[in-house]
C-alpha positions as CSV (number, residue, x, y, z in Angstrom):
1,X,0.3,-6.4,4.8
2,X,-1.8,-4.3,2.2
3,X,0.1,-3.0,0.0
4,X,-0.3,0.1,-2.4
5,X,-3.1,-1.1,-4.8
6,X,-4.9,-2.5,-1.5
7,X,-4.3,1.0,-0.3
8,X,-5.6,2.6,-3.4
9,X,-8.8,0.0,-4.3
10,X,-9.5,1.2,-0.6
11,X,-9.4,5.2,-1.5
12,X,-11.4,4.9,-4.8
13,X,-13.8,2.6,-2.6
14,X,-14.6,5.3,0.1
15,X,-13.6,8.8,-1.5
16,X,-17.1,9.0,-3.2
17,X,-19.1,8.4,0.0
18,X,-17.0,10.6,2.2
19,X,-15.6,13.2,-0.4
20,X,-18.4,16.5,0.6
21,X,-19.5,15.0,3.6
22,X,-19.7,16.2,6.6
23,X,-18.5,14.7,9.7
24,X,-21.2,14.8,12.8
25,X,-19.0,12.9,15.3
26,X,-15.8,10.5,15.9
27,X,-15.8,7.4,17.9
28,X,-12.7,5.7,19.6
29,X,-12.8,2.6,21.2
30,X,-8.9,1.9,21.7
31,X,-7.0,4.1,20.6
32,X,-3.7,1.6,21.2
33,X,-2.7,1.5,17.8
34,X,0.9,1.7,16.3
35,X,1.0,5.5,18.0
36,X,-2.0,6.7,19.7
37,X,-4.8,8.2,18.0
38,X,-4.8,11.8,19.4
39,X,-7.3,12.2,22.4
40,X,-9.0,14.9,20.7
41,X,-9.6,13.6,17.2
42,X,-13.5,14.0,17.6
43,X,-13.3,17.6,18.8
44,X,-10.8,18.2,16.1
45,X,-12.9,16.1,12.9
46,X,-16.2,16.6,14.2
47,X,-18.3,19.0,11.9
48,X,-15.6,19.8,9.4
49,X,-16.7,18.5,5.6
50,X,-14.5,15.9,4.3
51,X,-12.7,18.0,0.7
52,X,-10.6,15.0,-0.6
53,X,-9.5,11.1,0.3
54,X,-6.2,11.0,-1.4
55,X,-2.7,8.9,-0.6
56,X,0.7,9.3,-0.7
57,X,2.3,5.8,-0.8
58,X,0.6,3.7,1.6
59,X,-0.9,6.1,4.2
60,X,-4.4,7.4,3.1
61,X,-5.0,10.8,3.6
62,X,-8.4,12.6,4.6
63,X,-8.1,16.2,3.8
64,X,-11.1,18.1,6.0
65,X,-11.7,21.8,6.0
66,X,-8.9,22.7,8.3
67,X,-6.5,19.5,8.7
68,X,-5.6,16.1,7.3
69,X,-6.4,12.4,9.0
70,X,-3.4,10.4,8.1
71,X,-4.8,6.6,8.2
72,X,-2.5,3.5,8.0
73,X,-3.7,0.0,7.5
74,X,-0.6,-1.7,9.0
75,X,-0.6,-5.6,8.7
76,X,-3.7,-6.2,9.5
77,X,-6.1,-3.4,9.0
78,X,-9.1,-2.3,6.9
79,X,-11.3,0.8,6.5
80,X,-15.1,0.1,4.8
81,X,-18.3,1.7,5.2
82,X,-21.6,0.7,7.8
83,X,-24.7,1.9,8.7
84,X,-24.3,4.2,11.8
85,X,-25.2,3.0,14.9
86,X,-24.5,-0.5,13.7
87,X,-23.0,-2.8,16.4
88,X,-19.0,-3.2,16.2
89,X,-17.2,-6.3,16.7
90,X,-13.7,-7.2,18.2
91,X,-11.2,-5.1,16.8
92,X,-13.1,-2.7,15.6
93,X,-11.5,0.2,17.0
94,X,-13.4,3.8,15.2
95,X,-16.0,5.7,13.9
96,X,-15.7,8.6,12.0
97,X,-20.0,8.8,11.4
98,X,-21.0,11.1,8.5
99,X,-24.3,13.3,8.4
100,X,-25.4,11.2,5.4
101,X,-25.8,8.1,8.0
102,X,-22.8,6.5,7.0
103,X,-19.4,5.8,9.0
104,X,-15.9,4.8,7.8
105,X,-15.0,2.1,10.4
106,X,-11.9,1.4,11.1
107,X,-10.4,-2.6,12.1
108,X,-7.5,-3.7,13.2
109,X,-6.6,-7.2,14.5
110,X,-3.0,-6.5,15.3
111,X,-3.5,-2.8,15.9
112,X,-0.6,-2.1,13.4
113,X,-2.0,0.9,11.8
114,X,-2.1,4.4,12.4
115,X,-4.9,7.8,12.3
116,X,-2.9,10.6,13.3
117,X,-3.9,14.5,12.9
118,X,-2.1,16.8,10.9
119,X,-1.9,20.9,9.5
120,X,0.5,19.6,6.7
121,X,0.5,16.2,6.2
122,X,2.9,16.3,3.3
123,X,5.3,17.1,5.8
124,X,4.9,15.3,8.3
125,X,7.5,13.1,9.4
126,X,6.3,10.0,7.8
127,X,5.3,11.1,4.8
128,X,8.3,13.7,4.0
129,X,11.1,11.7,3.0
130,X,8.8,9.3,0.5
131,X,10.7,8.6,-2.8
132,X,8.2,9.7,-5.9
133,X,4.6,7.9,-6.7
134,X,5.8,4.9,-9.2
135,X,2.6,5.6,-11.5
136,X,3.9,9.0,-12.0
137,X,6.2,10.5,-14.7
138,X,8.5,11.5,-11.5
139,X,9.6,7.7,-11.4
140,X,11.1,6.1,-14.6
141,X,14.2,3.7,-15.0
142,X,16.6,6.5,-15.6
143,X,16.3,7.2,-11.9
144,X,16.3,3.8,-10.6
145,X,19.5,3.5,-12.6
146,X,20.8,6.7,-11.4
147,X,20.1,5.9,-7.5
148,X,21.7,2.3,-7.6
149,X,25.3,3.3,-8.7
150,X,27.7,2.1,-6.6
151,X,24.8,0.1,-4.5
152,X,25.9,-3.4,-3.9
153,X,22.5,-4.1,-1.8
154,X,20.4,-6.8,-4.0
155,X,18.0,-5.4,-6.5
156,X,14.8,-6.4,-4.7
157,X,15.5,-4.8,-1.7
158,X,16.4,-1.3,-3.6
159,X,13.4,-1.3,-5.7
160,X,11.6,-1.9,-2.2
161,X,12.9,1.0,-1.1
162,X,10.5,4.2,-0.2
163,X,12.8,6.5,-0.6
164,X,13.8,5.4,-4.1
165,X,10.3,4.7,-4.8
166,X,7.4,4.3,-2.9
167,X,4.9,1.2,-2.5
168,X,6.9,-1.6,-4.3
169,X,6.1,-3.8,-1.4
170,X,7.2,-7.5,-1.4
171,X,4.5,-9.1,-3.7
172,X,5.1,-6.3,-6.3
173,X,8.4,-6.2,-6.4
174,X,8.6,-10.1,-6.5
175,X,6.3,-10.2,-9.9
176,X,7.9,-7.1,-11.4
177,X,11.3,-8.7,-11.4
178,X,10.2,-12.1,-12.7
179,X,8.2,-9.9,-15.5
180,X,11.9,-7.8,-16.2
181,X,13.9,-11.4,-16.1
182,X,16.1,-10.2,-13.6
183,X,17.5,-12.3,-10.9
184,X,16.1,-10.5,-7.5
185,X,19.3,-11.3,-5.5
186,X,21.7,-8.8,-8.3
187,X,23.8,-6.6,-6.8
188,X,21.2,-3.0,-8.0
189,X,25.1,-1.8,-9.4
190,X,25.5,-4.5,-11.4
191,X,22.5,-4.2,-13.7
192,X,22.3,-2.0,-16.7
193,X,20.2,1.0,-17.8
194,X,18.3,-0.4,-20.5
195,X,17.3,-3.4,-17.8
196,X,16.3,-1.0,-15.4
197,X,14.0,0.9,-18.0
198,X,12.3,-2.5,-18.3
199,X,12.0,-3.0,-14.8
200,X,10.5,0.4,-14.5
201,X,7.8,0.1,-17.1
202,X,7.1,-3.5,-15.4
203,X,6.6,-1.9,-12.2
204,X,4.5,0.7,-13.1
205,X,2.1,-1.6,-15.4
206,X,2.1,-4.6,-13.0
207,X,0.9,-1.7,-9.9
208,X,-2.0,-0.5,-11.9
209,X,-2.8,-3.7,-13.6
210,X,-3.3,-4.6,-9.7
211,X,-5.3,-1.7,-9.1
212,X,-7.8,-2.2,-12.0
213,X,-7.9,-6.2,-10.5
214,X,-8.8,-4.9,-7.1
215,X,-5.9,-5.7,-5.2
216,X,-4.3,-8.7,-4.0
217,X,-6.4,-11.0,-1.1
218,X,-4.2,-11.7,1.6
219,X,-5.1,-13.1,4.8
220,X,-7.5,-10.1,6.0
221,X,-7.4,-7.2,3.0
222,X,-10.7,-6.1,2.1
223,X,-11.0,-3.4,-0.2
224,X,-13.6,-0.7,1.2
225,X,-16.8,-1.7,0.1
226,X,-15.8,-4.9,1.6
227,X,-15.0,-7.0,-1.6
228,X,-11.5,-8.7,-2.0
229,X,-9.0,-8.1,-5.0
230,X,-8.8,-10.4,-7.8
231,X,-5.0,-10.4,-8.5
232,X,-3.7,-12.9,-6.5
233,X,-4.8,-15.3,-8.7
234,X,-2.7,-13.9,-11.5
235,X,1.0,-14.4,-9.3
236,X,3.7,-15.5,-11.6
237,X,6.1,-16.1,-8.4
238,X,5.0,-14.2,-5.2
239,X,4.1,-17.7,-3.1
240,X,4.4,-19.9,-5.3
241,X,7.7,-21.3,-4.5
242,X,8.8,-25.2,-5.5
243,X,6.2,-24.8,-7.9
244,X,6.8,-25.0,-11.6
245,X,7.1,-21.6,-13.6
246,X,4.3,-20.8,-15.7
247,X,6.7,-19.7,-18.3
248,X,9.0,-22.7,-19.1
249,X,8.1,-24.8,-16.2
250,X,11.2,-24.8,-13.9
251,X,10.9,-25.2,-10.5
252,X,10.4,-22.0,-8.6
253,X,13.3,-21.2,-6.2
254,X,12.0,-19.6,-2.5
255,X,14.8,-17.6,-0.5
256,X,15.2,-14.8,2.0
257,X,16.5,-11.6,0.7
258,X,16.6,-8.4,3.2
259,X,14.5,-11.0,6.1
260,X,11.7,-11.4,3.6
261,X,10.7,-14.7,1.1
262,X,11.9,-13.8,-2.5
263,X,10.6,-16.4,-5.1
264,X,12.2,-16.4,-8.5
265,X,12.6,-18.7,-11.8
266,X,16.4,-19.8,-12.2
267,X,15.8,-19.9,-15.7
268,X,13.5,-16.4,-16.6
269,X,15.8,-14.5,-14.2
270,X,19.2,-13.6,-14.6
């Protein structure tokens, strides 16, 4: 599943080329994805300019004249630019075609994703009860601290959480807590304020260090001018379990924590 610097290396790949264009037309060919993409999308985006590509966690959101698409790439999905008019494949489900002679085309295998319609996306029901950006000065240790008294779920999990903070999906969360030493299966009460300020700054450095790399590849991510990221090859333990620890060369331990693989180093992590 793309996670948030796939989301992101796909906004800074398609804001420039859409950001003060102007849409001349929409085209659905199924619009069975995770919820339907409203029946009257075209009439709605058709003609409006496009003011800002911008996201909030992992949803991307196109800001028009008068209303936002909200786009999700769900496990499988992928937004990049064509030449309008150019023939789509399997699975690739819309259009939106720009008078420039450009379209953002939208794919997506498993049909996982999401374009909804909105007047005030901020508040709309998936986006309102998001925990803070985690490259802002809104998230910091003192809060992940703060919101895990009294928690006896496991650290990873927590961090994981959107409403404590969003896009820490499974990969990030996995390298940031080898990166902070701490042992991902930890009760989140159990662990101390000056280990959670670590984890924070680990967090925040390891998400943009991703973002500058281009995003992790993973089975069908492409970023938006069709390029994959760079940073899996840079995984200290995401997927790399029974394998020896590029620290101090322990084997890598691979379990399941909250129904997802967890990988950690018996011996970095505590």
């Amino acid at each position: 599943m793309p996670e948030l610097p796939e989301v992101e290396t796909t906004r800074r790949g398609i804001a420039p080329h859409l950001e003060g264009q102007r849409v001349s037309r929409v085209i659905v060919r199924d619009r069975r994805l995770r919820w339907p993409i409203p029946e009257d999308l075209d009439v709605r985006l058709s003609g409006q300019k496009i003011v800002l590509v911008e996201r909030r966690a992992k949803y991307l959101l196109i800001q028009a004249e008068v209303g936002t698409l909200i786009s999700h790439l769900g496990m499988s999905g992928n937004l990049r630019l064509v030449e309008v008019g150019l023939p789509a494949l399997k699975h690739e489900h819309v259009d939106i075609e720009l008078e420039s002679g450009l379209a953002l085309r939208y794919t997506d295998p498993r049909r996982f994703g999401a374009m909804l319609w909105s007047l005030d996306p901020l508040n709309h029901e998936l986006l309102i009860r998001l925990g803070p950006e985690p490259l802002t000065d809104l998230f910091d240790g003192q809060r992940l601290f703060d919101r895990s008294r009294g928690k006896s779920i496991a650290v990873k999990p927590f961090i994981m959480d959107n409403a404590v903070v969003v896009g820490v999906g499974n990969i990030y969360a996995t390298e940031a807590l080898f990166a902070a030493g701490i042992d991902p299966r930890r009760e989140a009460k159990s662990i101390s304020r000056a280990r959670y300020l670590v984890l924070a700054l680990e967090i925040k450095r390891i998400l943009a260090h991703a973002i500058e790399r281009g995003g992790t590849t993973l089975r069908d991510f492409t970023g938006g001018d069709g390029k994959p990221g760079y940073f899996q090859q840079e995984l200290f333990a995401y997927g790399r379990g029974d394998q020896p620890c590029k620290v101090c060369g322990t084997t890598l331990r691979e379990i399941k924590l909250g129904q997802r693989a967890s990988v950690y180093c018996p011996k970095c992590q505590r």
